[in-house]
DRENPA-21935 format. One record per residue (C-alpha): residue in one letter; residue number from 1; x, y, z. Coordinates in steps of 0.25 Angstrom, whole numbers, padded with zeros to 4 digits. Example, Ala and Ser with C-alpha at 12.3 -4.5 7.8 and 13.67 -1.06 7.14 Angstrom:
[a 1 [0049 -0018 0031]]
[s 2 [0055 -0004 0029]]
END
This chain:
[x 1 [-0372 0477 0449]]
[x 2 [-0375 0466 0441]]
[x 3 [-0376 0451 0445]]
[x 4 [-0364 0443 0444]]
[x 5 [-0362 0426 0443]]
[x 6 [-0357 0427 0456]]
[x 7 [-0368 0435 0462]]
[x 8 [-0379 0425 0457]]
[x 9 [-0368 0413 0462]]
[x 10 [-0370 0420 0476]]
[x 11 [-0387 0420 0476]]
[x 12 [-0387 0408 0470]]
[x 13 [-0378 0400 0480]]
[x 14 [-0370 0395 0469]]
[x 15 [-0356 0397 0462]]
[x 16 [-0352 0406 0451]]
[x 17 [-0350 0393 0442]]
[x 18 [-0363 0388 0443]]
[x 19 [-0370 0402 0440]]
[x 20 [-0362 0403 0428]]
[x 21 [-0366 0390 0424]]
[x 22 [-0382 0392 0428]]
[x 23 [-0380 0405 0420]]
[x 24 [-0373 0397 0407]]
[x 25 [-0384 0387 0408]]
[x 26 [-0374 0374 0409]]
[x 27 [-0384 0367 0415]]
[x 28 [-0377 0355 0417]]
[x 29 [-0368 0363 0428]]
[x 30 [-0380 0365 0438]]
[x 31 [-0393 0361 0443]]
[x 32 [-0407 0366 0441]]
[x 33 [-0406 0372 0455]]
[x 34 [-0395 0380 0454]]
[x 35 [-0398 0386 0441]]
[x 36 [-0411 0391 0446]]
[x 37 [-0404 0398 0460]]
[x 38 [-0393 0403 0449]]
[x 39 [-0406 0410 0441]]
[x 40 [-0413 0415 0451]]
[x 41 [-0401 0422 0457]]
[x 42 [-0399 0426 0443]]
[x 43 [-0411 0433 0442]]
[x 44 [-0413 0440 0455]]
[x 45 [-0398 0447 0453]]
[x 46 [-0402 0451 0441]]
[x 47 [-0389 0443 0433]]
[x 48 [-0388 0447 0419]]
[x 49 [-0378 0436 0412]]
[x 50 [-0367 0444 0404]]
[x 51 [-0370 0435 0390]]
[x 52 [-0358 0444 0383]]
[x 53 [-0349 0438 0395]]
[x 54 [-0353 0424 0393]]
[x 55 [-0353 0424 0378]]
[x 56 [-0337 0426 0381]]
[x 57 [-0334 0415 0390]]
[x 58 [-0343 0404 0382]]
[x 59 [-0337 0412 0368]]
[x 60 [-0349 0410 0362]]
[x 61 [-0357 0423 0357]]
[x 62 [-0374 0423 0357]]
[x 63 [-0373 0436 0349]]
[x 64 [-0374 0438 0333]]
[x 65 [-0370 0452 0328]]
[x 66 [-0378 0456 0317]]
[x 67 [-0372 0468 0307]]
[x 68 [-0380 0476 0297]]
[x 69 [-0377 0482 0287]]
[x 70 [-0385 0494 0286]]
[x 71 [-0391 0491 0275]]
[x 72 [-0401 0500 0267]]
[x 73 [-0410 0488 0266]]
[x 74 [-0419 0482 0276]]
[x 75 [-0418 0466 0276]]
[x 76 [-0407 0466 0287]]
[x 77 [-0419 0466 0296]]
[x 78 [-0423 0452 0290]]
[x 79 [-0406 0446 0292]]
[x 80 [-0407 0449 0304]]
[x 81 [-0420 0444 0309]]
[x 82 [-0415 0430 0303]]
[x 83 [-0403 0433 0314]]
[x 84 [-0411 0436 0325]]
[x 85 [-0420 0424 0323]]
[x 86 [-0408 0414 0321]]
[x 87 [-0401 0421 0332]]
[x 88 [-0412 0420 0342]]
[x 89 [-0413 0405 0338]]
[x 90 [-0399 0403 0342]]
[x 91 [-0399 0410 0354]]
[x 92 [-0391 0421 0349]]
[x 93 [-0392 0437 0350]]
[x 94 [-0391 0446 0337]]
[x 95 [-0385 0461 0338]]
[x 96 [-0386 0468 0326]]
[x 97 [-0375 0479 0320]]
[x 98 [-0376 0489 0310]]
[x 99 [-0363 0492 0301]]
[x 100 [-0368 0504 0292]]
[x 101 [-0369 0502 0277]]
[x 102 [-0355 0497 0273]]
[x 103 [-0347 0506 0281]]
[x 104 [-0335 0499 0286]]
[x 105 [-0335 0506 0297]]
[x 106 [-0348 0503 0302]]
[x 107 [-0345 0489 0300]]
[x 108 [-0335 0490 0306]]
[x 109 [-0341 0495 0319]]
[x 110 [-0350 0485 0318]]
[x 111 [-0342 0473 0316]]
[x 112 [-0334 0478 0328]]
[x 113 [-0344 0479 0337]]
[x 114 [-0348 0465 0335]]
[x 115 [-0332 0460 0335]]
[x 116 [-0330 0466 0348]]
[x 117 [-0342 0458 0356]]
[x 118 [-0345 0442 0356]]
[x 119 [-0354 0438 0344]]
[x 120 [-0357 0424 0337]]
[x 121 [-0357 0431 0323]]
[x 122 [-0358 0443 0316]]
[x 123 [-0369 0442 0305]]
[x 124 [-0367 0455 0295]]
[x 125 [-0380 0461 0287]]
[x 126 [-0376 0465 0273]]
[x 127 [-0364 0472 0279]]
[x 128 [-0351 0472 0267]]
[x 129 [-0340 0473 0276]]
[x 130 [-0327 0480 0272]]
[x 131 [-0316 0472 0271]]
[x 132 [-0310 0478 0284]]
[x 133 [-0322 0474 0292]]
[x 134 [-0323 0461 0286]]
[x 135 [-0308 0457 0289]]
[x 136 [-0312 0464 0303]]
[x 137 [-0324 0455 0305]]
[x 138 [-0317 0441 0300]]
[x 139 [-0306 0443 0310]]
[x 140 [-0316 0444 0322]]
[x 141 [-0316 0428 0319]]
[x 142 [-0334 0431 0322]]
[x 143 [-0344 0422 0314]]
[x 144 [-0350 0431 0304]]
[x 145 [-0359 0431 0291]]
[x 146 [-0364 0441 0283]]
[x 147 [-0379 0441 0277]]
[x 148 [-0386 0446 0266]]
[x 149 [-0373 0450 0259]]
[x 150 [-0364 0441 0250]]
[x 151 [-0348 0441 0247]]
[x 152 [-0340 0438 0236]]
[x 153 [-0331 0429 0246]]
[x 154 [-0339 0418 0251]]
[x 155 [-0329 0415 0262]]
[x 156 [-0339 0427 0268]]
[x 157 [-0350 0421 0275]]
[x 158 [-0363 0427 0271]]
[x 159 [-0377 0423 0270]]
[x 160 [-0385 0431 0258]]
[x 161 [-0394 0430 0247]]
[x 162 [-0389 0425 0234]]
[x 163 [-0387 0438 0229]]
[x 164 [-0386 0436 0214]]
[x 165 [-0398 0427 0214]]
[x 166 [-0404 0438 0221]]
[x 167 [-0401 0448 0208]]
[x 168 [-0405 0438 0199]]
[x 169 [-0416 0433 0204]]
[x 170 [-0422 0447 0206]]
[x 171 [-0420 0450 0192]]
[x 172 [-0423 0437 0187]]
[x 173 [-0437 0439 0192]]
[x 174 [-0438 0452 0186]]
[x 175 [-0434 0447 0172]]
[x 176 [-0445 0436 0175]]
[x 177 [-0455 0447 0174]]
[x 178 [-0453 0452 0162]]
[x 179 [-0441 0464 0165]]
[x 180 [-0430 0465 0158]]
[x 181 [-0424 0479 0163]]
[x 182 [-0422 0475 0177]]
[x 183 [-0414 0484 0186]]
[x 184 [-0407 0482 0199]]
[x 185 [-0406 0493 0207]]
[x 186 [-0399 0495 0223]]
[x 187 [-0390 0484 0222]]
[x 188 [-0375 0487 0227]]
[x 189 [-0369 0479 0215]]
[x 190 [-0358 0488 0215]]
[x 191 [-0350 0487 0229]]
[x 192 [-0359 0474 0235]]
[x 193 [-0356 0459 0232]]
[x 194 [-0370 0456 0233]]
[x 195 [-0377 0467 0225]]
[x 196 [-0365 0463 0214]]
[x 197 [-0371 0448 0215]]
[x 198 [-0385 0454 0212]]
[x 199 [-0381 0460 0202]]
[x 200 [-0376 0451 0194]]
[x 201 [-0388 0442 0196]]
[x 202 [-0397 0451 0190]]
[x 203 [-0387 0455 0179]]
[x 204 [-0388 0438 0177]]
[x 205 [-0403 0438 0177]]
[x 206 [-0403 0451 0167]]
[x 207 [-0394 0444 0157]]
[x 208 [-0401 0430 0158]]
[x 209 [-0412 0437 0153]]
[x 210 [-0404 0444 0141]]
[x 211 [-0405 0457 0147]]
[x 212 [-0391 0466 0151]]
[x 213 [-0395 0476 0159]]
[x 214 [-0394 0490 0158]]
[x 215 [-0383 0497 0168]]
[x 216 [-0393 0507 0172]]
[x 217 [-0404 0495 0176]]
[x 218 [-0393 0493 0189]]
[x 219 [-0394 0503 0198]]
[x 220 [-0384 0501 0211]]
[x 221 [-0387 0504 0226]]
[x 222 [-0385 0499 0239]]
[x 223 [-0400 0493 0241]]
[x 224 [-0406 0505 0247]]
[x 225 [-0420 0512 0246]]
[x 226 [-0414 0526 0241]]
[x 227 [-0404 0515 0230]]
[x 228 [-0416 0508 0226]]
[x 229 [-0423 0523 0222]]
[x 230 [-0409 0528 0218]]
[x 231 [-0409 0514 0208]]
[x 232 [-0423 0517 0204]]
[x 233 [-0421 0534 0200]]
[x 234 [-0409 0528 0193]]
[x 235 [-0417 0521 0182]]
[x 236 [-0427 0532 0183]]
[x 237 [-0442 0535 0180]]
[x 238 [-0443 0528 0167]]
[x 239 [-0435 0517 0173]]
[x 240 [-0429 0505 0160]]
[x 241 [-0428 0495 0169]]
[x 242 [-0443 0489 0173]]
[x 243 [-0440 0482 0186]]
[x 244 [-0429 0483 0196]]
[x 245 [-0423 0471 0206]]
[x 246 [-0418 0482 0218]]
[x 247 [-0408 0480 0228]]
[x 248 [-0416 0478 0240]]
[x 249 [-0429 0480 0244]]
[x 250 [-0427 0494 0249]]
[x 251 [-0421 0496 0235]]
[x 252 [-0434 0492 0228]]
[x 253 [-0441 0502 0237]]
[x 254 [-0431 0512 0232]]
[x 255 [-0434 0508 0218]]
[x 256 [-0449 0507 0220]]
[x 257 [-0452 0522 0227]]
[x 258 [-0443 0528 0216]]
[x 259 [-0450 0521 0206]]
[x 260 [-0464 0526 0211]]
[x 261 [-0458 0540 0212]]
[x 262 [-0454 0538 0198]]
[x 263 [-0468 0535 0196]]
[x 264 [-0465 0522 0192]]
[x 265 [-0476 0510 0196]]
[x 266 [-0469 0498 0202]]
[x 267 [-0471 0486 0194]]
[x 268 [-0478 0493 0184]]
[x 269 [-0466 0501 0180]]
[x 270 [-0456 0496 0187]]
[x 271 [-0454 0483 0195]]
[x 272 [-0447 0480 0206]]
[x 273 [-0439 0467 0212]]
[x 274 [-0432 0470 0226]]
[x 275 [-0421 0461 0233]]
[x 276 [-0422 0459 0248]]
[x 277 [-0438 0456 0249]]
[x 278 [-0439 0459 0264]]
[x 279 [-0453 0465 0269]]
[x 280 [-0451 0479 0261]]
[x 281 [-0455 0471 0247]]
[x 282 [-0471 0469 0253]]
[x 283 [-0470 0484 0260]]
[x 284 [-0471 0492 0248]]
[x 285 [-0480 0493 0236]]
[x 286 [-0480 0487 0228]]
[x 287 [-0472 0476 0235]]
[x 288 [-0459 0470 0231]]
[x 289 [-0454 0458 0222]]
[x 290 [-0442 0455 0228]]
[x 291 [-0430 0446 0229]]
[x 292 [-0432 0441 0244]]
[x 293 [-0420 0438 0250]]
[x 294 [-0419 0429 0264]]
[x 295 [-0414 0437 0274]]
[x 296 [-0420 0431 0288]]
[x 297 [-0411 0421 0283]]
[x 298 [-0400 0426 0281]]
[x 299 [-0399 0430 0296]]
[x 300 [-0404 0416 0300]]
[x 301 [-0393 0409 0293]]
[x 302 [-0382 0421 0296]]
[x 303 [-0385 0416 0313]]
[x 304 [-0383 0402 0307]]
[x 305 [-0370 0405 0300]]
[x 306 [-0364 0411 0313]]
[x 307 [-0367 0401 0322]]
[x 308 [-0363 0389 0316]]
[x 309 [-0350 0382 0318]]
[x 310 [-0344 0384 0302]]
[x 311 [-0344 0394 0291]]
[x 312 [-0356 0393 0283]]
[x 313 [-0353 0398 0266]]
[x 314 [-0361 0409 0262]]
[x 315 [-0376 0406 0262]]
[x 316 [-0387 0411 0252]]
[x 317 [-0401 0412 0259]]
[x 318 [-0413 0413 0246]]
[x 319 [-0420 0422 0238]]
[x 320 [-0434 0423 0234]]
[x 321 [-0441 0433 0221]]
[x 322 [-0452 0437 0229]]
[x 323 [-0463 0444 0218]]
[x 324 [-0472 0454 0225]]
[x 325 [-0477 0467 0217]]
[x 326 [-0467 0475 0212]]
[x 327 [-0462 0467 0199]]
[x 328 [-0470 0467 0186]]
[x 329 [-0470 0457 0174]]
[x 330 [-0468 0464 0160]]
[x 331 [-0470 0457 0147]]
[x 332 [-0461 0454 0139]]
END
């Protein structure tokens, strides 16, 4: 049977009171001397303190549930390193969830898992909820944020790249090289917020540069590897546009083996510009320019947003055009 407060009192030579005070660490309610006997007999019964229990009397939670969308991408691992590393700092304890890949019912699930048990915040990875599991998560009255995705609401709270700077940008840098039919391909500009605002920054970049694009140069997805070869079969082996800005950096993979089973030569004849920029960009040959989004950040300042007393507006972290290999420059 496990050790109990009062078993320790009894070794100890002490009341109940004081151990739970020893074990609290209100040092202002004992000595030196008492805390130690209250330790030892601590330690030789084996006493494990219940935190869950504790975090109920003082009301105050140590834990912050993380929910992941299960994203076809990979820079969830570098959001919630961020967490972990904020976290640790504040003496908090991060458990991570996974809500399936916008299925209400998987969120659902999730977001009830973390409801039912005391937790500071909820910070949510690229997970779109449905309205449903929105209303459901607002009346739980927990802190919350979302990261790496954006809203049309700002009353949301959200920490994200700048999403239409991140279209244009990409494309911009593109143009800057000489390309003038520029595809983007994997982007969910149809159902998602964020792919519509990245849209409609490279459309921008496009027609500052005098150039509408062609309707086939835009080949949706949802970010994926297989969209970003599905994008790049779309525009085929004799492909008009002569550089692509993909979704992701798994997209620009996608695009990249397609194109080299196409027997196409990246950047000869064809280049490349990827969107994330995580450790995947220098893994593959040639390696990828990309627009490099500040993810580790984005967990950092999510813990930040949870823990602080007010509620912080919608926060935009940076972006960098980070040139590598895979982009070409052609004459005019």
């Amino acid at each position: 049977m496990a050790a109990t407060i009062k078993d320790i009192a009894k070794l100890a030579g002490v009341s109940p009171a004081t151990v739970s005070r020893v074990l609290a660490n209100k040092t202002a309610f004992f000595s030196a001397d008492t805390a130690a006997k209250v330790q030892a007999a601590a330690t030789t019964l084996g006493y494990q303190k219940n935190t869950a229990a504790a975090e109920l009397v003082t009301q105050q939670s140590h834990v912050i549930a993380a929910i992941v969308n299960s994203t076809k991408t990979n820079f969830a691992n570098h959001i919630i390193e961020g967490i972990q590393d904020a976290a640790y700092r504040q003496g908090l304890n991060v458990i991570i969830l996974y809500a399936g890949d916008a299925d209400p019912e998987q969120q659902r699930r999730a977001l009830t898992t973390v409801i039912e048990r005391p937790v500071r915040g909820i910070l949510l990875l690229s997970v779109d909820l449905s309205a449903e599991n929105l209303t459901y998560l607002q009346a739980a009255q927990i802190p919350y944020c979302f990261l790496s995705i954006s809203f049309e609401e700002d009353q949301l709270p959200f920490i994200t790249s700048d999403d239409w700077q991140v279209g244009y940008q990409g494309t911009q840098a593109l143009l800057a090289q000489g390309h003038r039919q520029v595809g983007l391909a994997a982007v969910d500009s149809v159902h998602a917020h964020t792919g519509k605002l990245r849209l409609a920054g490279y459309t921008q970049a496009l027609m500052e540069a005098g150039i509408t694009p062609d309707p086939a140069w835009i080949q949706p997805g949802d970010y994926s590897y297989v969209a970003g070869q599905a994008a790049m079969r779309a525009y085929g082996q004799a492909p008009q546009v002569t550089a692509v800005l993909a979704g992701s950096d798994m997209a620009a993979i996608g695009v990249l083996n397609q194109a080299r089973d196409f027997g196409l030569t990246v950047p000869q004849d064809l280049s490349i510009m990827a969107i994330d920029g995580t450790e995947l960009c220098e893994l593959v040959q040639p390696q990828l320019s990309s627009v490099s989004q500040s993810f580790y950040d984005m967990g950092v300042a999510g813990v930040e947003q949870l823990t602080t007393a007010q509620q912080q507006p919608p926060k935009i972290t940076p972006i960098t055009v980070v040139t590598r290999e895979s982009v070409r420059f052609i004459e005019s």
